[in-house]
C-alpha positions as CSV (number, residue, x, y, z in Angstrom):
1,X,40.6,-70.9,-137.6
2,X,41.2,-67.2,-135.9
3,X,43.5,-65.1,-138.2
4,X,45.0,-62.5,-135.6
5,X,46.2,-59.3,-137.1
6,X,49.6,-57.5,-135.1
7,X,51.2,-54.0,-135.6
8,X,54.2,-55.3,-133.8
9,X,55.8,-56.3,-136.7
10,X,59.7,-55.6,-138.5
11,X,59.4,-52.6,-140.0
12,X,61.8,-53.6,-142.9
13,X,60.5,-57.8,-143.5
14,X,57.0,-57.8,-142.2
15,X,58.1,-60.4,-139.4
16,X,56.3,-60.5,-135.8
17,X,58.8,-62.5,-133.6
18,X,62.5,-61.3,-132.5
19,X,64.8,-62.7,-129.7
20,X,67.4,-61.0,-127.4
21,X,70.7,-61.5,-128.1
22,X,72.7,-63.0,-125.6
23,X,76.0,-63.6,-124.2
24,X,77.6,-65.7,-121.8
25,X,79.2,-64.4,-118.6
26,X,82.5,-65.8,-116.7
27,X,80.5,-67.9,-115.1
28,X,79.0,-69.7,-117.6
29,X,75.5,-68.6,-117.3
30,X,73.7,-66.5,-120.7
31,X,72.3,-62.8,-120.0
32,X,70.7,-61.0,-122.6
33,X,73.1,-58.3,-123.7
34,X,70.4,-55.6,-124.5
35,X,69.9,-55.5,-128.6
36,X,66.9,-57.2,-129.9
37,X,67.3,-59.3,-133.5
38,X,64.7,-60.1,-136.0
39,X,64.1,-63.4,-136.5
40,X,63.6,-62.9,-140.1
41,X,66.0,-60.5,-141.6
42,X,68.4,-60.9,-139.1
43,X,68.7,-57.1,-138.4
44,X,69.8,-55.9,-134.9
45,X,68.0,-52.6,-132.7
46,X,68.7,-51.4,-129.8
47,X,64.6,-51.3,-128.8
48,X,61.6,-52.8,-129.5
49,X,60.5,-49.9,-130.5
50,X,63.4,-49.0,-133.2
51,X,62.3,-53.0,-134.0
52,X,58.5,-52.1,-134.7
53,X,58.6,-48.6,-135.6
54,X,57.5,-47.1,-138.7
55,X,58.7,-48.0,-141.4
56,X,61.4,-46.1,-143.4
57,X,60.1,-44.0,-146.0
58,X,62.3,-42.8,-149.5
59,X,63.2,-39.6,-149.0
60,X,63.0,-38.8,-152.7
61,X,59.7,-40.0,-153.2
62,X,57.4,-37.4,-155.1
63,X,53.8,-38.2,-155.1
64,X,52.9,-38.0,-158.7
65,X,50.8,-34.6,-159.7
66,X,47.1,-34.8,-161.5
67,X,47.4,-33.3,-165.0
68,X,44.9,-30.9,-165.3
């Protein structure tokens, strides 16, 4: 079994699939209405890349100091 390794990936659950959201027209036919949702968390960006990006670091993270 081949365990493939991806960096497109949610940034804040880990997940690697999403799906366009979509509405349905007067017509009756579905277009995608340009925002991109996770599949796992659920939460909506605007692109794949906002989707994928870095992740979100604390901003009051200290890195901890040596003693010495």
């Amino acid at each position: 079994m081949v365990n493939y390794k991806t960096i497109y990936k949610c940034r804040g659950c880990g997940t690697t699939s999403y799906k366009r959201l979509m509405e349905r027209q007067a017509s009756g036919a579905w277009q995608p209405t340009g925002p991109y949702q996770c599949t796992g968390c659920r939460n909506v960006f605007a692109t794949l890349r906002a989707w994928w990006g870095e992740p979100k670091r604390p901003t009051d993270f200290q890195p901890s100091q040596m003693p010495g």
